[in-house]
N, C-alpha and C positions, 0 to 999 in steps of 0.2 A: 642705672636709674638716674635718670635729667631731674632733680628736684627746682631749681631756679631761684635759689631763696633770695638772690637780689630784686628777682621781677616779684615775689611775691610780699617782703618787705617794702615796698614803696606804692604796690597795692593798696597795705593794709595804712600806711603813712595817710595815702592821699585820702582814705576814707576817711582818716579822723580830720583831715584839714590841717593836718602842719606842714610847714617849710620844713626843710632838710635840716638848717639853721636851728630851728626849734626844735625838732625830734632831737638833733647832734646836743643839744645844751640838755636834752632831757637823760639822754642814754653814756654824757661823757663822751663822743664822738664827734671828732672834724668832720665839718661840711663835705670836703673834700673826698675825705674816705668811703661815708656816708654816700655820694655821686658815685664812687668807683664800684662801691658794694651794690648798689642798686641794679649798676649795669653790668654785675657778674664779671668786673675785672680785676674782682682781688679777691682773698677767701675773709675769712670771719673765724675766730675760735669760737669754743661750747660757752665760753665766760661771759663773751660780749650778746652772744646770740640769747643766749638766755636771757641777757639785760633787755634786750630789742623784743623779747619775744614777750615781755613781761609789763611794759610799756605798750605794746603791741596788745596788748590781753589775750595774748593766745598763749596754747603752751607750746614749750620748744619744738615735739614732736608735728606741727603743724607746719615746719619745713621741710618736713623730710616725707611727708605725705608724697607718695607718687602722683602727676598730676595725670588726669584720664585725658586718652588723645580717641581720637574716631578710631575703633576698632578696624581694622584691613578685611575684605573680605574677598580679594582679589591676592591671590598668588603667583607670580612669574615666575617662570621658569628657572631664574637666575639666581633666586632665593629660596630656592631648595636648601635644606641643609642636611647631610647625614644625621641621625639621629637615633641609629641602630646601628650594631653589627652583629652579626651573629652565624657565624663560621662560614660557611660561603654564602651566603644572602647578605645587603645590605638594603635597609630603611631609609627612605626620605618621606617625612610628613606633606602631605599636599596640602597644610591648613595653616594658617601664623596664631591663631587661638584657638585650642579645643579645651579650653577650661568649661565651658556651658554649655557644649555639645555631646550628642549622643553617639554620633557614626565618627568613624575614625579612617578618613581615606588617607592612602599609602602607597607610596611609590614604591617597586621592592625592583632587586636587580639580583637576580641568580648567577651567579660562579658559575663557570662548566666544575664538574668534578665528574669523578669516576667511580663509577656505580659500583657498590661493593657488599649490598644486600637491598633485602626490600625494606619499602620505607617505614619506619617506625613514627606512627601517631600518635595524638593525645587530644582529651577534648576538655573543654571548659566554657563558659559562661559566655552565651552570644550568640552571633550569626554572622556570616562569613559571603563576603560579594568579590570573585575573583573575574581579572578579565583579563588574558594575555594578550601584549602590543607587540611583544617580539620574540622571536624563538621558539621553543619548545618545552611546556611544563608536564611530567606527572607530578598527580594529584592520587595522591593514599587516600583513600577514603572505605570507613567501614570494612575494611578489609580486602578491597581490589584497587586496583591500578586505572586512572582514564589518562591519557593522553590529551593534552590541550595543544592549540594549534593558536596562531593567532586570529585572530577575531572572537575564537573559542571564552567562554564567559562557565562559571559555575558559581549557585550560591545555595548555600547549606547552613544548617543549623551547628554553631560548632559544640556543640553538644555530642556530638560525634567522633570515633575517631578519626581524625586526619591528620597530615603533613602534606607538601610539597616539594618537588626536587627538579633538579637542573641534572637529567642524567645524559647529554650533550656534550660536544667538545665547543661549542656557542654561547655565548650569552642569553639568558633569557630575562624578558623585561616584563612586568605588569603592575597592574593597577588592582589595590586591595583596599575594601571598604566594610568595615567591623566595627560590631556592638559586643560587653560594652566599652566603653573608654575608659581605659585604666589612668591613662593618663588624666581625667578628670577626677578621678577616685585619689591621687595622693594629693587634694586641693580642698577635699571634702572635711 
């Protein structure tokens, strides 16, 4: 978390119209120091900042405010991050904020493994947009088996039971886009 508390001290300075000088004689602080603090090359303890913050008429917590930048709405490819794992699948988020959003699109990457019974589903809250980019997915659904292919796309209510598997000696790659977002749900 980038707070700035020297660009936001000399902010609040120049609103009120003092020199450094005269802030520094108000708060017990060198000019000098006061310059360095401003331009965020030195730090400040809770004792002095309290006094600046107090002087300042804010409260201390007004430094450590996070400050809001333009939200990204563009994703590269580069800044995927894993963000799951979950026994041979792993997650990459396709999104840099889903805190105010509903859909939840996902990169997923399937493990080969070796098939060892049928697949065991479960259902819960939402709906479910699958599309494979690589390889070969079954797809458990309601009790049968479909085979996806790439291009192949399936979307379903997951209110249903389902799972999906990688039952290949290949990698399988797709794109998953899901309500609702849990991940907005531990911010609520």
């Amino acid at each position: 978390m980038e707070t700035n508390i020297g660009e936001k001290i000399k902010e609040l300075r120049s609103k009120k119209g003092m020199t450094l000088k005269e802030f520094g004689g108000k708060v017990g602080l060198s000019t000098g120091y006061l310059s360095q603090l401003e331009r965020d090359l030195t730090t400040v303890s809770v004792d002095v900042l309290k006094k600046v913050a107090t002087e300042l008429g804010v409260e201390l917590n007004y430094f450590f405010r996070e400050i809001k930048t333009e939200k990204k709405i563009v994703m590269r490819s580069y800044e995927k991050e894993v963000f799951q794992r979950v026994s041979s699948q792993i997650y990459y988020y396709l999104s840099h904020d889903l805190t105010d959003k509903a859909l939840v699109p996902r990169f997923v990457e399937l493990l080969p493994r070796e098939r060892h019974e049928k697949i065991e589903g479960f259902p819960h809250e939402g709906e479910e947009f699958v599309y494979v980019i690589e390889g070969v997915l079954t797809l458990g659904f309601e009790g049968r088996e479909e085979v996806l292919y790439p291009g192949d796309s399936a979307h379903y209510s997951s209110n249903t039971i389902h799972n999906w598997e990688n039952d290949t000696t290949r990698m399988t790659r797709l794109i998953t886009v899901g309500t609702p977002n849990s991940y907005q749900k531990k911010f609520d």
